[in-house]
C-alpha positions as CSV (number, residue, x, y, z in Angstrom):
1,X,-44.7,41.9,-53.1
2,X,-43.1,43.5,-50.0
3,X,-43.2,41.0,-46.8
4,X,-45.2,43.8,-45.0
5,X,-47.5,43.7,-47.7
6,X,-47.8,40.1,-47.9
7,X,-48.4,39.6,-43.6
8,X,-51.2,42.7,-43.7
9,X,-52.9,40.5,-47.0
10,X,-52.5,37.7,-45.1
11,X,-54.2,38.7,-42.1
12,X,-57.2,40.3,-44.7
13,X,-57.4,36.5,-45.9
14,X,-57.9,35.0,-42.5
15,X,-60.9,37.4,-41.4
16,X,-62.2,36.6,-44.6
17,X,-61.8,32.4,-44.1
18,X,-63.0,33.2,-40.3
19,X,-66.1,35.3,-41.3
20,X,-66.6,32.4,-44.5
21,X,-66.4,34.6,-46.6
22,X,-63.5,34.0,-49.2
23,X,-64.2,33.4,-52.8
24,X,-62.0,31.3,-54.8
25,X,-59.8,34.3,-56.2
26,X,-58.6,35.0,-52.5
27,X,-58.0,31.4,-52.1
28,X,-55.8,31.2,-55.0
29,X,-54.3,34.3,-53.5
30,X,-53.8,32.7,-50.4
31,X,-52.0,29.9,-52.2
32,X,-49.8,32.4,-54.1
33,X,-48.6,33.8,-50.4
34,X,-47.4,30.6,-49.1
35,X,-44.3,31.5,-48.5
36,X,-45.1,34.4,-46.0
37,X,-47.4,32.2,-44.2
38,X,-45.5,31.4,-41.0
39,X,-44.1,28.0,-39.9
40,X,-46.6,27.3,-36.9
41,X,-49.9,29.4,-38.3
42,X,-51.6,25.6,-38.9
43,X,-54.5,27.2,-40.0
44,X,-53.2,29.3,-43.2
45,X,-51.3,26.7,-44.5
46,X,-53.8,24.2,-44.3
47,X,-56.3,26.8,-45.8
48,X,-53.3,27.2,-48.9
49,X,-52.7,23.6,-49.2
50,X,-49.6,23.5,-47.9
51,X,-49.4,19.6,-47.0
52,X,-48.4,18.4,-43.4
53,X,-44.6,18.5,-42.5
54,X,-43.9,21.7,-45.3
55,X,-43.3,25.4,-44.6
56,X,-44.9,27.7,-46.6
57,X,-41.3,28.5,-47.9
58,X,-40.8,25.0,-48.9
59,X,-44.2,24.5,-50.5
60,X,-43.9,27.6,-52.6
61,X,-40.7,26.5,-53.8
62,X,-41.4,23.2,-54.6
63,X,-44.6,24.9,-56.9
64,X,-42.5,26.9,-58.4
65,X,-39.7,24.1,-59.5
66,X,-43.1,22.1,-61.1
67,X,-44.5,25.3,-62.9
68,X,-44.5,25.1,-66.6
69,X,-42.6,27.4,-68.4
70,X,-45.0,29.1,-70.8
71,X,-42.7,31.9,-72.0
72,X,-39.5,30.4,-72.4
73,X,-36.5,32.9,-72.1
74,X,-33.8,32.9,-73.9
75,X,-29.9,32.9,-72.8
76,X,-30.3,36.7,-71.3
77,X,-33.6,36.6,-69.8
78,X,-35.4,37.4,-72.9
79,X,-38.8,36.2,-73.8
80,X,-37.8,34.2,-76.8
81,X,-39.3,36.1,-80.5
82,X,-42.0,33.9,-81.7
C-alpha cells in the first residue's frame, strides 16, 4: 500500500474509533497499518496495540520477525511444490 493510501485509511479508521463505530475487521486493519501510524499520534497506536515506548515502525517489524512462515519459499523466492 502506498503511504498516501495508508495516512487517508488511517484517518477513515480514526472517525470510525471516534464515532465507535469500528468492527473488528477495521481493527485488524488498523493493526496491519502500524507502521504509517505516526510516532506521537498516542491514540492510533494504542487503538493498534502498539505497546508504550514502540513506533509503529518498530512494532510492525517486530510482528513481522514473529510471523509464522506458512508458505515456505524456496532458495529464489519460490513457494516451495508440495
Amino acid at each position: 500500500m502506498k503511504k498516501k493510501d495508508a495516512k487517508k485509511r488511517l484517518e477513515e479508521l480514526r472517525k470510525e474509533l471516534k464515532d465507535g463505530n469500528m468492527s473488528w475487521y477495521e481493527l485488524s486493519e488498523l493493526q496491519n497499518l502500524t507502521e504509517y501510524i505516526e510516532d506521537d499520534d498516542v491514540e492510533l497506536l494504542q487503538w493498534a496495540g502498539v505497546p508504550e515506548g514502540m513506533t509503529g515502525k518498530e512494532w510492525a517489524k517486530k510482528e513481522r520477525e514473529n510471523m509464522i512462515e506458512i508458505f515456505p519459499l524456496d532458495k529464489n523466492g519460490d513457494n516451495f511444490k508440495i
